[in-house]
C-alpha positions in Angstrom: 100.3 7.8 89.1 98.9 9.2 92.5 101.9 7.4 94.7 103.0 9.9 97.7 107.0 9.7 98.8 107.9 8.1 101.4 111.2 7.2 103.2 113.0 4.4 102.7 116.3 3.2 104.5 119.0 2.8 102.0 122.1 0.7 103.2 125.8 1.6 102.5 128.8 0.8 103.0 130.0 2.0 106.3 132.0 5.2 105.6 130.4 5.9 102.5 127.2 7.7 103.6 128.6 11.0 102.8 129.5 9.9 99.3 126.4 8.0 98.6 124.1 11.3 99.6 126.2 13.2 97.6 126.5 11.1 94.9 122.5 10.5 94.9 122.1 14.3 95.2 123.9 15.1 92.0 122.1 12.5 89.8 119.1 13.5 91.3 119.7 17.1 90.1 121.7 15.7 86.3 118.2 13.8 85.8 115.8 16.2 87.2 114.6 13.6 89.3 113.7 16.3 92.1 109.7 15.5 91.7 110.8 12.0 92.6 113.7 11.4 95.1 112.6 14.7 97.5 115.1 14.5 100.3 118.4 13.0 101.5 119.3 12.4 104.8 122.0 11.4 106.9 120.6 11.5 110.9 123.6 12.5 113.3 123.7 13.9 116.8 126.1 16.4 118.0 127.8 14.9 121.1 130.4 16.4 123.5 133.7 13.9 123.1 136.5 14.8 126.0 139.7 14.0 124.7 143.5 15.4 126.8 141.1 17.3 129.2 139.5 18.7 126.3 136.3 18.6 124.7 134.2 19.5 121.8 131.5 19.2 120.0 131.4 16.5 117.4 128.5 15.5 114.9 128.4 11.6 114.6 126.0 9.8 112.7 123.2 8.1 114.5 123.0 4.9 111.9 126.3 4.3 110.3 125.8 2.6 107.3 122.4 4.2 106.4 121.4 6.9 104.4 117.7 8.2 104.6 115.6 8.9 101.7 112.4 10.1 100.4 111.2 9.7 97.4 108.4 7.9 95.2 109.6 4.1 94.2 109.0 3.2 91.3 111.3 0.9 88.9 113.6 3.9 87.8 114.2 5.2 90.7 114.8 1.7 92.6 117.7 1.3 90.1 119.3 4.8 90.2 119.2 4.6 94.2 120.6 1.1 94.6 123.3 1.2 91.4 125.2 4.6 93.4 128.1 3.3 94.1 128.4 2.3 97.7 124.8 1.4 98.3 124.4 -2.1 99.0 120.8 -2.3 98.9 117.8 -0.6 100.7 115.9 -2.3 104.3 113.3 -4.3 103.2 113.0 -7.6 101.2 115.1 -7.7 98.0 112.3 -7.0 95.5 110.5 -5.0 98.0 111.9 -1.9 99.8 110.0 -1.3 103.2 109.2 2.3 104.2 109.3 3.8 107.3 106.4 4.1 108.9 104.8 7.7 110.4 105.7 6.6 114.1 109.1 5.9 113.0 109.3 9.1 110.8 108.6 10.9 113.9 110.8 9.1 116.7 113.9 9.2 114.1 112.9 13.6 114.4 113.8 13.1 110.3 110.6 15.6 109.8 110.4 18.5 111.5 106.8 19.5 111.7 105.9 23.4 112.9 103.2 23.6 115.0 101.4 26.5 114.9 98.6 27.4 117.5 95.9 30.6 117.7 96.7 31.4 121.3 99.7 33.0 123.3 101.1 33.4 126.9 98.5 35.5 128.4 95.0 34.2 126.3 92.0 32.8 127.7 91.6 29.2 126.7 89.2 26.3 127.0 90.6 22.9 127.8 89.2 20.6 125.4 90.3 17.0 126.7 91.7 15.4 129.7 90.8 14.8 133.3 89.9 19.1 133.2 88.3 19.2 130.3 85.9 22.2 129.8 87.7 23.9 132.1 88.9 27.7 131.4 92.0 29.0 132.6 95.3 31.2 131.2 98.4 30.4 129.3 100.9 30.7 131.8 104.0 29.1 128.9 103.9 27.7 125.9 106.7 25.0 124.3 105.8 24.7 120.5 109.5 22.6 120.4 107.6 19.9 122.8 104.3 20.2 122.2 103.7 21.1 125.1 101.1 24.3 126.8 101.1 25.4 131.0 97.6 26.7 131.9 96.5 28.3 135.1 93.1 27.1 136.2 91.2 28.0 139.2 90.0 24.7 140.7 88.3 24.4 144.1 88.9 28.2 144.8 92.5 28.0 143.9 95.0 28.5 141.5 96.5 25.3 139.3 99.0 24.7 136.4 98.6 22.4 134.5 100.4 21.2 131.4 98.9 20.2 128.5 99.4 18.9 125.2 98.6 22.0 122.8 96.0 20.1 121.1 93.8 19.9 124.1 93.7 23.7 124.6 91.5 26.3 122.5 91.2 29.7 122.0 88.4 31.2 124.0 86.2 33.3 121.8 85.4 37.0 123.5 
């Protein structure tokens, strides 16, 4: 069986997320199920609450009543996941659990994918798509976090930033 994991939104009882990850995560480990349920998630966001003048940070969960999970679905593992106590069921149809899809993966930030370029501030680079592609210019800042890459060009006989997305900027080879 070649099936990859994907996510799949499991719904719970509100409250019982916690419990339910918890809960999943031991049975996971009891049945050495970690080859097919990978990764539990709850998503939350820290926000700042002001309560008497005061405030602090709190984490609150972005989707109460959901847990996050990924794994590979398959008969067993549809049954341990929806018999936990406090799961109601999983999104989707009731024989047919519906995964998430990669766009959703990525605006929910449930993956975190490390992006790694060849170049640094300072490098010669060749833009490699865009409105100033084939252009050459020098990393002025790079933001790995947003994907994003500021490049000095010399257009017209004078000196431009422009941002980029890192993809459309390569090393220059000496």
């Amino acid at each position: 069986m070649a099936e990859s994991a994907m996510w799949y939104v499991v719904h719970t009882y509100s409250g019982y997320e916690n419990k339910v990850a918890t809960n999943l995560e031991k049975m996971v480990e009891n049945r050495r199920l970690q080859d097919m349920i990978m990764e539990i998630k709850i998503p939350t966001e820290t926000v700042v609450e002001v309560k008497d003048n005061k405030s602090k940070e709190v984490e609150r969960k972005i989707f109460p009543g959901y847990v996050l999970v990924k794994m590979i679905m398959t008969d067993e593992t549809w049954y341990i996941v929806r018999n936990i106590r406090g799961v109601t069921g999983f999104v989707g149809t009731a024989q047919k659990p519906v995964p998430l899809t990669s766009e959703e993966i990525d605006a929910l930030g449930v993956e975190v994918k490390e992006i790694r370029v060849n170049y640094g501030v300072g490098d010669n680079v060749r833009i490699t798509d865009g409105p100033i592609a084939d252009f050459i210019g020098v990393v002025e800042k790079l933001d790995t976090d947003h994907g994003k890459v500021t490049v000095k060009v010399s257009m017209f006989g004078r000196e431009t930033s422009a941002e980029l997305e890192l993809s459309q900027v390569t090393l220059l080879d000496d």
